[in-house]
C-alpha positions as CSV (number, residue, x, y, z in Angstrom):
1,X,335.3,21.9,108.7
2,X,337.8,24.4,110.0
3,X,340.7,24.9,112.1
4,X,342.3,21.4,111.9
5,X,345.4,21.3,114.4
6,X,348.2,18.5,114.4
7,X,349.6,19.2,117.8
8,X,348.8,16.5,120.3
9,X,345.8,17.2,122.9
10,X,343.8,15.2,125.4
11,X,340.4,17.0,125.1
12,X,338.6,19.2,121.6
13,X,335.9,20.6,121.4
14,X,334.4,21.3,118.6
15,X,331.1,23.5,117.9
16,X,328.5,22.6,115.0
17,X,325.4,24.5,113.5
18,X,322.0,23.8,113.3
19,X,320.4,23.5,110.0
20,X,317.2,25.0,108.2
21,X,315.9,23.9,104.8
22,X,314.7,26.4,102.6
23,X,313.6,24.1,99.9
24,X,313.3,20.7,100.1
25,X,311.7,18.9,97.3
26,X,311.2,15.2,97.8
27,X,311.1,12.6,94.7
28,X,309.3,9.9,94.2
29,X,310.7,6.7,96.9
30,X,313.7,4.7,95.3
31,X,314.0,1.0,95.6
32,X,316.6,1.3,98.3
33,X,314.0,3.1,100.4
34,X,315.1,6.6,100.3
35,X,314.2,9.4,98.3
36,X,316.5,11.5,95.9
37,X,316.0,15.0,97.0
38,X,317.0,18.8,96.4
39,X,318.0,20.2,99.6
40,X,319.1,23.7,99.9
41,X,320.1,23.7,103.6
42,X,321.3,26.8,105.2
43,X,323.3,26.9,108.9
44,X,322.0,28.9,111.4
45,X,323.4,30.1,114.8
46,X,322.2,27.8,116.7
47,X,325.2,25.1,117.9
48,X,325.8,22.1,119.6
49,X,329.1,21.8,121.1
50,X,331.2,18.2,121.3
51,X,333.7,17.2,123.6
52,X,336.2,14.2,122.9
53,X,338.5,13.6,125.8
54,X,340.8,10.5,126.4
55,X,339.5,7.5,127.6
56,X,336.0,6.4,128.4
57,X,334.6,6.9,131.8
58,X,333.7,4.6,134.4
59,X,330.2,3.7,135.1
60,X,330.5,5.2,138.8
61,X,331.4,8.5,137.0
62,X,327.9,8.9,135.4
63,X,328.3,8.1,131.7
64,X,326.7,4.6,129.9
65,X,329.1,2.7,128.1
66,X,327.8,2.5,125.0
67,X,330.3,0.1,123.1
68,X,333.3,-0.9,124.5
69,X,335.8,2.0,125.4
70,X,333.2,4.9,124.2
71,X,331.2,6.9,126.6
72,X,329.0,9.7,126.1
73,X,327.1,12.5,128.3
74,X,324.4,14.4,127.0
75,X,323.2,17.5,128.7
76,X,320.7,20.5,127.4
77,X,318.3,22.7,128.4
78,X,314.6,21.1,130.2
79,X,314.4,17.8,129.8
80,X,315.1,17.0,126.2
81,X,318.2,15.5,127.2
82,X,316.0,11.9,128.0
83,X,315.0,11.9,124.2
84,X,319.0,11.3,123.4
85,X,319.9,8.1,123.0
86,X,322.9,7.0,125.2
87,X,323.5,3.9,123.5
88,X,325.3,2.8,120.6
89,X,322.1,4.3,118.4
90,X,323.4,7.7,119.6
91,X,325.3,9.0,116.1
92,X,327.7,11.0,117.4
93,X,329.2,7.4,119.0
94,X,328.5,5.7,115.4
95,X,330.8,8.6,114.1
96,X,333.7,7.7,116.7
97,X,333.7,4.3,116.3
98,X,333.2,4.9,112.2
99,X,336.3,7.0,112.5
100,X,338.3,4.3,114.6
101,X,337.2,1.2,112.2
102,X,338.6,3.9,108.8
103,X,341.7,4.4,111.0
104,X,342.3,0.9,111.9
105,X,342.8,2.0,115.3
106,X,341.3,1.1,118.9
107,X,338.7,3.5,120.4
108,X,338.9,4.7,123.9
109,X,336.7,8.1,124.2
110,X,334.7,10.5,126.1
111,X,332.2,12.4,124.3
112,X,330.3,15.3,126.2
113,X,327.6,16.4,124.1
114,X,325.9,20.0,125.1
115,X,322.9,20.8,122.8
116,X,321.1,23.5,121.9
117,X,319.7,22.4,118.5
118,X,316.5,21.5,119.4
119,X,316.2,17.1,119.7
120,X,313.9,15.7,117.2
121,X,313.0,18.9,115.8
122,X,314.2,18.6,112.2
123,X,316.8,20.8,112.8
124,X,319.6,18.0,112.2
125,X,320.9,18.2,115.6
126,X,321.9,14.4,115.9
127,X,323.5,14.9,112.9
128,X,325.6,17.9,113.5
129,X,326.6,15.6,117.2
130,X,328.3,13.1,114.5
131,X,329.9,16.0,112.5
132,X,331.2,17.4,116.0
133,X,332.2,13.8,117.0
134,X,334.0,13.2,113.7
135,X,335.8,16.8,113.6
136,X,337.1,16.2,117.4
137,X,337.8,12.8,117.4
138,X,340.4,13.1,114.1
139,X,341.9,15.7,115.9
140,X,342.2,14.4,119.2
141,X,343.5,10.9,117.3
142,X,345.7,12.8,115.0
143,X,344.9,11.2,112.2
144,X,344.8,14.3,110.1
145,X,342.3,12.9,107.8
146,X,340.8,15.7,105.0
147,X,337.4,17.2,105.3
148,X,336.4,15.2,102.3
149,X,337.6,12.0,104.1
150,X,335.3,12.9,107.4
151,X,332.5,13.8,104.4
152,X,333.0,10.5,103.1
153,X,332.7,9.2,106.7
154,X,329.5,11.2,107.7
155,X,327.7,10.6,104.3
156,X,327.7,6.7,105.1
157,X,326.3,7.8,108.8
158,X,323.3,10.0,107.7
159,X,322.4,12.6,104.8
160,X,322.4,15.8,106.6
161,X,326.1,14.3,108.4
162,X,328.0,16.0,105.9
163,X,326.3,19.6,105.8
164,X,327.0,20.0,109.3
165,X,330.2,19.5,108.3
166,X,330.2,22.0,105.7
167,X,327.7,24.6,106.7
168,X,327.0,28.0,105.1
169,X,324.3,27.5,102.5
170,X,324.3,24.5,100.1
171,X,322.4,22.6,97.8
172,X,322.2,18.6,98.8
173,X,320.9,16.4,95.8
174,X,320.9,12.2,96.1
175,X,319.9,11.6,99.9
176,X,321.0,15.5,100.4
177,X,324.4,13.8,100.9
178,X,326.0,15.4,97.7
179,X,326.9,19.0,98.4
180,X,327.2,22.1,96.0
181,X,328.0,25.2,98.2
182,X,325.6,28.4,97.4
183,X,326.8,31.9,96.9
184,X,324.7,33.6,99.5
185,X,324.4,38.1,99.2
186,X,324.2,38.7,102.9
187,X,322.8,37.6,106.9
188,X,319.7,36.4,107.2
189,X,316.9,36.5,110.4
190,X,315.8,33.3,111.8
191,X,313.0,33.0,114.6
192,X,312.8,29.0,115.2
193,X,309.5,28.1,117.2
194,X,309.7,25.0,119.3
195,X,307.5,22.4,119.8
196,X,306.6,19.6,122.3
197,X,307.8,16.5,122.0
198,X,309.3,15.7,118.4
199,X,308.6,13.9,114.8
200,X,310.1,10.5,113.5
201,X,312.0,11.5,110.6
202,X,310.9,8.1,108.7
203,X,307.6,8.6,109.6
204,X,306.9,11.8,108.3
205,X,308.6,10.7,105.0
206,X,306.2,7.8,105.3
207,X,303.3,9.9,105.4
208,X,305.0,12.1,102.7
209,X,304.3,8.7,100.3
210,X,300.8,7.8,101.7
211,X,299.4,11.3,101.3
212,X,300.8,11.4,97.9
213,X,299.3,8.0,97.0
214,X,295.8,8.9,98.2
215,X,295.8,11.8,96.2
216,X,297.4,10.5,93.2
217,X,300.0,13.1,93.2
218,X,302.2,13.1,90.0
219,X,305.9,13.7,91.8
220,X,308.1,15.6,89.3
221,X,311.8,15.0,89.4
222,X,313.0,17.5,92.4
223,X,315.0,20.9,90.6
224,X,316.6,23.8,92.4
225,X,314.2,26.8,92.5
226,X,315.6,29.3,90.4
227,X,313.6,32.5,92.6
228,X,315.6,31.1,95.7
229,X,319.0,30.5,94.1
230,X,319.0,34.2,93.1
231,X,317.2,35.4,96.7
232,X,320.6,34.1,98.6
233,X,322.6,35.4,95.7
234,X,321.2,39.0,96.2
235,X,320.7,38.9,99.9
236,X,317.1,39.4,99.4
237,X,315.1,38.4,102.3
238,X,311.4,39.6,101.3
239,X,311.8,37.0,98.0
240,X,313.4,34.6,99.8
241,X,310.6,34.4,102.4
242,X,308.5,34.0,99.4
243,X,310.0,31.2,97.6
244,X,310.4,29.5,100.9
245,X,309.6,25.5,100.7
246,X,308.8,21.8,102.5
247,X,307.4,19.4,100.7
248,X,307.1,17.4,104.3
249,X,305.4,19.9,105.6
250,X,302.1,18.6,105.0
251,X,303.0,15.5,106.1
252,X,304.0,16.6,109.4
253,X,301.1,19.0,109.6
254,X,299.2,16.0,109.2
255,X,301.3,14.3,112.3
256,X,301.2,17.2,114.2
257,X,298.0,19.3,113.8
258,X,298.9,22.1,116.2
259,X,302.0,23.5,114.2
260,X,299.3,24.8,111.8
261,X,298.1,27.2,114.4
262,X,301.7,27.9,115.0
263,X,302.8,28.9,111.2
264,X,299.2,30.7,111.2
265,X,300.8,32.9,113.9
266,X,303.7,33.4,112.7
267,X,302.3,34.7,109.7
268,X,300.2,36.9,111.5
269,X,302.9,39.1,113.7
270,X,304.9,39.6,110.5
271,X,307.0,37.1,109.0
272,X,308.7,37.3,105.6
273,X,307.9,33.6,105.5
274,X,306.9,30.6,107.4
275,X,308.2,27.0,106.8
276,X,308.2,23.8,109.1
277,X,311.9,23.3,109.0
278,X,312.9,19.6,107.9
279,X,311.1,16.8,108.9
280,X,309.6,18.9,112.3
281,X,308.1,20.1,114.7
282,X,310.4,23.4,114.4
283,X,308.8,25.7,112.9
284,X,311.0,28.4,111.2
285,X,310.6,32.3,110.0
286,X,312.3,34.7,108.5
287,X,312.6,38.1,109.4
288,X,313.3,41.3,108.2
289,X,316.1,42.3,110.6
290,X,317.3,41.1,114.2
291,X,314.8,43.7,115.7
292,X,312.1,42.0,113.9
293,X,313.1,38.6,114.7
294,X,313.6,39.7,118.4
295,X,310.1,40.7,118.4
296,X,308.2,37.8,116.3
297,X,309.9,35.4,118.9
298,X,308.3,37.4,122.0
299,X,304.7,37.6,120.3
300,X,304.8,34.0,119.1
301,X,305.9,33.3,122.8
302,X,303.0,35.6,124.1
303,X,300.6,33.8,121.8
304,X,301.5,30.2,123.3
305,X,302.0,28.4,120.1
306,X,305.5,27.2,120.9
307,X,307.1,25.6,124.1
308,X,309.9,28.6,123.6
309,X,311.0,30.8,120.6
310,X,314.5,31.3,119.9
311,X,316.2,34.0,117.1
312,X,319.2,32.7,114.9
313,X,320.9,34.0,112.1
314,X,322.8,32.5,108.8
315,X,324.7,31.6,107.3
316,X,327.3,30.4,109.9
317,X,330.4,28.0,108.9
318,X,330.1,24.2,109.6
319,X,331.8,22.1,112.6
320,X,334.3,24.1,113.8
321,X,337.5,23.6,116.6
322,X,336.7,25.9,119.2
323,X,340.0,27.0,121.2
324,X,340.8,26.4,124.3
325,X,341.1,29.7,125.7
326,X,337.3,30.0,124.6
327,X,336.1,27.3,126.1
C-alpha cells in the first residue's frame, strides 16, 4: 500500500494490480476446507481502479444499494461487467463495510469500480477491488489505519486480498494469505490470453481433489522452487519461463478443454513459457521482451484462441493512491 494521505477528501481513487502466479503448488485439503499452498504471485500491469466518494447514491442515480448506505458501479470493457456482482457478495463492498465494523463507525459510500483485470479469469481481480476499496475507503474515512491493519482486514476477506495490497513479487504460504516479499533482478513480459466466459475458483480446486483421488496421487507438502526463486533473483526470463507452474491447471484444463489449444499456441509462436494463470481461464506467457510480447499477443489473436490478447509487465507495486491531478 502506498501513498497514504491524512488530509480530509470527499472522493480517492485508488489503482490496484492484477496478479499472475508463477508457482502455485496446492497441498493436500485441510479440515477447514481449504488448502495450504505456496503461492509465488507476481503483479502485473494490468489495474483496476476504485473510487470511494461520500455518501451512497440514490436508486434513480443508477447504482444498487447493496447494504444499507453502500453503493457500488461497476463498468469495463464488453460485457463482463454483468458477471460483477452488485450485491453485498461483491468484495470490494465486504471490504468497506469490514473496514467500517474495525472502525466502529457508520458506512455511507460510493464505490465506482472500473476494471480491466479480466472477471473470473484467475487473475484476482475481485480481490484487488477489495484491496482498492480498503486503501480508499481508510483514506477517505481518515482512519489512518497501517498497511498491516488493512492486511489483517483483507486476509479475513479472501487469500489473494492482501497481495493486491502488497504487490511486486511474493511468496504466499497458508491460504496464500501469509506474505514473504521476493527479491526480483529485473521487468518481466507478460502476454495474458483471454477467454470466454470464466472458472469457479472452488470448483476448479474441487476438481484439483477429484482428479487427484482418481489417480491416487501422493500430494507432497507444497515447497518454494528453488530454480524460480533464483530466476526472479537474477532477472532471468528464459529459466523462469521454464520453471513456470499450476498445479490447477489440469484441473481447469479439464473444465475448460479449449485453453489447451490455447497454451498449445502460445507455445508455438514463441513463448518462454506458458501457464494457465490461477484458477483460469487466463492463460499467461512470458516473453522475451515487449517486442516479443507485442507480437505473441497479435499471432495468438490471429490464431483465434482467445477472445483478446493483452501485454503486461511486472513487477508493479500493490494498491496505490492515485492523485488527483492524474485522474
Amino acid at each position: 500500500m502506498r501513498g497514504l494521505r491524512s488530509d480530509p477528501v470527499t472522493s480517492v481513487t485508488v489503482r490496484v494490480p492484477a496478479k499472475v502466479n508463477l508457482q502455485l503448488s496446492v497441498g493436500p485439503p485441510r479440515d477447514d476446507g481449504y488448502h495450504d499452498l505456496v503461492n509465488v504471485f507476481h503483479a502485473v500491469s494490468l489495474f483496476d481502479e476504485v473510487t470511494a466518494s461520500d455518501g451512497a447514491r440514490t436508486a434513480g442515480e443508477g447504482p444498487v444499494a447493496v447494504s444499507g448506505e453502500t453503493t457500488v458501479t461497476v463498468s469495463c470493457e464488453g460485457d463482463s461487467a454483468g458477471l460483477v456482482p452488485l450485491d453485498g457478495e461483491n468484495l470490494a463492498v465486504k471490504a468497506a463495510l469490514a473496514l467500517a465494523a474495525r472502525a466502529g463507525r457508520p458506512v455511507s459510500v460510493h464505490l465506482a469500480i472500473r476494471k480491466a483485470i479480466p472477471v473470473a479469469g484467475g487473475m484476482a481481480g475481485g480481490s484487488a477491488d477489495a484491496a482498492g476499496a480498503l486503501v480508499a475507503c481508510n483514506e477517505l474515512w481518515g482512519l489512518g489505519l497501517t498497511g498491516q491493519e488493512l492486511m489483517e482486514i483483507g486476509g479475513a476477506l479472501g487469500s489473494d486480498v492482501p497481495f493486491a495490497l502488497l504487490g511486486d513479487t511474493a511468496v504466499g504460504t497458508g491460504r496464500g494469505e501469509k506474505l514473504q516479499p521476493v527479491p526480483v533482478g529485473g521487468e518481466f513480459h507478460w502476454v495474458f490470453a483471454l477467454a470466454e466466459g470464466g472458472l469457479s475458483t472452488a470448483k476448479v480446486y474441487g476438481e484439483c481433489d477429484r482428479l487427484r483421488e482418481a489417480t491416487g496421487e501422493r500430494v507432497a507438502w507444497p515447497q518454494a522452487d528453488d530454480v524460480l526463486m533464483a530466476a526472479l533473483a537474477a532477472g532471468d526470463a528464459k529459466v523462469l519461463g521454464e520453471a513456470l507452474v499450476n498445479d490447477l491447471q489440469p484441473a481447469a484444463l479439464m473444465l475448460c478443454r479449449p485453453l489447451v489449444r490455447t497454451l498449445s499456441a502460445g507455445r508455438e509462436h514463441g513463448a518462454l513459457g506458458a501457464l494457465v494463470s490461477g484458477s483460469g481461464p487466463t492463460c499467461a506467457f512470458l516473453a522475451e521482451s515487449a517486442a516479443e510480447a507485442a507480437e505473441l499477443a497479435t499471432a495468438l489473436q490471429a490464431a483465434g484462441v482467445c477472445r483478446s490478447a493483452v501485454t503486461a509487465y511486472g513487477p508493479v507495486p500493490g494498491a496505490t493512491i492515485v492523485p488527483t491531478d492524474h485522474r
